[in-house]
N, C-alpha and C positions, 0 to 999 in steps of 0.2 A: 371698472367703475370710475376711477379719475380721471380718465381719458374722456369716459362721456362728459363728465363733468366740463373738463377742458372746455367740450365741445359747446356743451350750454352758456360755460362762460363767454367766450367769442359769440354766442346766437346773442347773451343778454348785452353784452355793449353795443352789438350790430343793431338792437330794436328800440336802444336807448338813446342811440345819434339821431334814427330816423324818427323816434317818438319829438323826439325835441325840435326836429327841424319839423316836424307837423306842427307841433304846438305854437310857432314861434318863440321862443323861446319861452323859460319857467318864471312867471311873474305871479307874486304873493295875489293880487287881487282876482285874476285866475282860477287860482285855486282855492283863493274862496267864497267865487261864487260855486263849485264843483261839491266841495264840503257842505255847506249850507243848504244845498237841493238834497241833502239825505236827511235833515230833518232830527229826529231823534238817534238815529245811527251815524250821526255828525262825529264824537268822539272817534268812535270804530273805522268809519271809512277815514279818516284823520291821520287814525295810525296807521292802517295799511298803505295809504296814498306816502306818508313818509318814509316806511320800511323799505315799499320798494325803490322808491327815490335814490334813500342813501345807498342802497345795495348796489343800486344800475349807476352811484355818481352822478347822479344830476347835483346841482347846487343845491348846498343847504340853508343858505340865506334867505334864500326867497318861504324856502317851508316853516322857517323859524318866525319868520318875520309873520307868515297868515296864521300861524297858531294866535297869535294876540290880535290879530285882525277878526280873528273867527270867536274866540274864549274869553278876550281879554287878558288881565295879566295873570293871574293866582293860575285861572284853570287853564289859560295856554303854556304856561310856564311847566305845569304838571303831565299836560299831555304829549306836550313838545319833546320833554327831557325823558319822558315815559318810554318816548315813538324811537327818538334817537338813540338811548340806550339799546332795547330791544334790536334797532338796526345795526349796531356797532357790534353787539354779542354775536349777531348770528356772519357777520361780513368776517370778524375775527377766526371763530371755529373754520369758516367755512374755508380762508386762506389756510390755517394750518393745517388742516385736514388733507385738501389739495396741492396747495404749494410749497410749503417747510422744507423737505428735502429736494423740488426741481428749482428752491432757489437757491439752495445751499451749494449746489450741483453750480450752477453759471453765473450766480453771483457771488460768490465767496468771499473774497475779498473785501467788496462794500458791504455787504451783509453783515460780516463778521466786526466790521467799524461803525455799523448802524445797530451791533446786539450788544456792543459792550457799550456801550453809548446809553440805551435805553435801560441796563441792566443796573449802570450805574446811578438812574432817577429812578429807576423801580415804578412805583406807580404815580410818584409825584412829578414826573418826568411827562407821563399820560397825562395828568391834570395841567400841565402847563401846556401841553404841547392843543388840547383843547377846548382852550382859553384866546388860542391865537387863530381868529377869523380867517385869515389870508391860506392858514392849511386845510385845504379840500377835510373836511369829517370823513368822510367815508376813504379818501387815500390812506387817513393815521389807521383807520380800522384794518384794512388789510393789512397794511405796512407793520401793523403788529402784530398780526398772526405769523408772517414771516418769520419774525424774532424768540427768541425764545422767553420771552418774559412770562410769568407766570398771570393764567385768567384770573386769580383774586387779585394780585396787583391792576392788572388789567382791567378788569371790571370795577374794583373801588376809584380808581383813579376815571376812570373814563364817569361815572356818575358824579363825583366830585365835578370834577373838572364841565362835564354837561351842563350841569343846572348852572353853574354860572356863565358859562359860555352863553349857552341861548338867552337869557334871562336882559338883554339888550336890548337884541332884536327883536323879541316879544312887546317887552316896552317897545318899543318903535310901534311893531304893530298895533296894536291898543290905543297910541298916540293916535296914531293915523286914523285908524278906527272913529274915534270920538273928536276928531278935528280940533286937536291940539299938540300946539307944541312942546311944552315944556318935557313930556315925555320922550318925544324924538330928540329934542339937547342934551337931554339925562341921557338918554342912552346911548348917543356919540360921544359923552364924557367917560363914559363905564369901559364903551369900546377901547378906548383909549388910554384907560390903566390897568385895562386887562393884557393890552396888548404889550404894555411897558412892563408889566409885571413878569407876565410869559417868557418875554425873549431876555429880560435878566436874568430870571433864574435857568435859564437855557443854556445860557452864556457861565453861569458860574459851575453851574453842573459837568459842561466842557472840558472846562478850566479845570475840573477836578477835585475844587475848594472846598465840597460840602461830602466825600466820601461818597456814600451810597445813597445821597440826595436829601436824607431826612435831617 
């Protein structure tokens, strides 16, 4: 059964380089003119269009950003964080189920310096880790089914840590949406002490200074 698995996983990256070089690449306004053609099933096709997104690693900026492009803020921010959870839980299970011991197997070594690392932040370690833009979402979701940290830590931090991560880009979206700026400044300034906030408490948690993070 994990061998086929394997196998699917290699089919699903191989249809996700080719789906993207179709598309030209993944731009928010794209998708939501795609979203919006389903009408009252707009929510639902929303979330499914996200799941598989973040599962297959396409970028999540572009899907965070048309959530507020398509919802506005309240109800993009709700659906957004909804979609991205859901895709992080099932990408999480689905690493550990599959990969946990063929990584322990031939990575050892870094693994074992990327589980006591994460062990040491617990779940507030998840919520910083996405908080910080520049980490692919859907890389941290595998990358922590790998580890051994436990799914409540894993899931309270990953929710934490969601709704404020997206919660930017959504504004952005919404800006954009209603042809204003002041939402798009607001949320390059949010960016930006999300992102100062992230990588200090990264950096002190390293450092060892805060014990088991909390």
């Amino acid at each position: 059964m994990k061998r086929g698995l394997r196998i699917l996983t290699v089919l699903a990256i191989a249809l996700t380089v080719v789906t993207v070089f179709w598309m030209g690449g993944v731009e928010a306004e794209r998708i939501r003119g795609w979203i919006e053609d389903l009408g009252w099933w707009a929510p639902l096709g929303y979330i499914v269009f996200y799941m598989v997104g973040t599962i297959l690693l396409l970028p999540s900026t572009p899907l965070n950003v048309s959530g507020g492009l398509i919802f506005g803020v309240a109800q993009g921010l709700f659906w957004t964080s909804f979609a991205a959870v859901l895709a992080a839980m099932v990408s999480f299970f689905y690493a550990r189920f599959l990969g946990h011991s063929w990584a322990r197997q031939r990575f050892g070594g870094y693994l074992k310096k990327m589980d006591a690392e994460v062990k040491r932040g617990g779940l507030w370690y998840i919520f910083a880790l996405r908080l910080l833009p520049l980490i692919p979402y859907g890389i941290v979701n595998y990358g922590a089914g790998l580890t051994s940290i436990s799914s409540r830590d894993y899931f309270v931090g990953t929710v934490l840590g969601t709704t404020f991560g997206v919660f930017p880009f959504v504004l952005m979206g919404a800006g954009i949406a209603r042809g204003s700026l002041l939402p798009f400044t607001v949320s390059l300034s949010l960016i930006g002490i999300l992102v100062f906030a992230a990588t200090w408490y990264r950096r002190r948690t390293k450092e060892g200074n805060w014990g088991n993070g909390c």
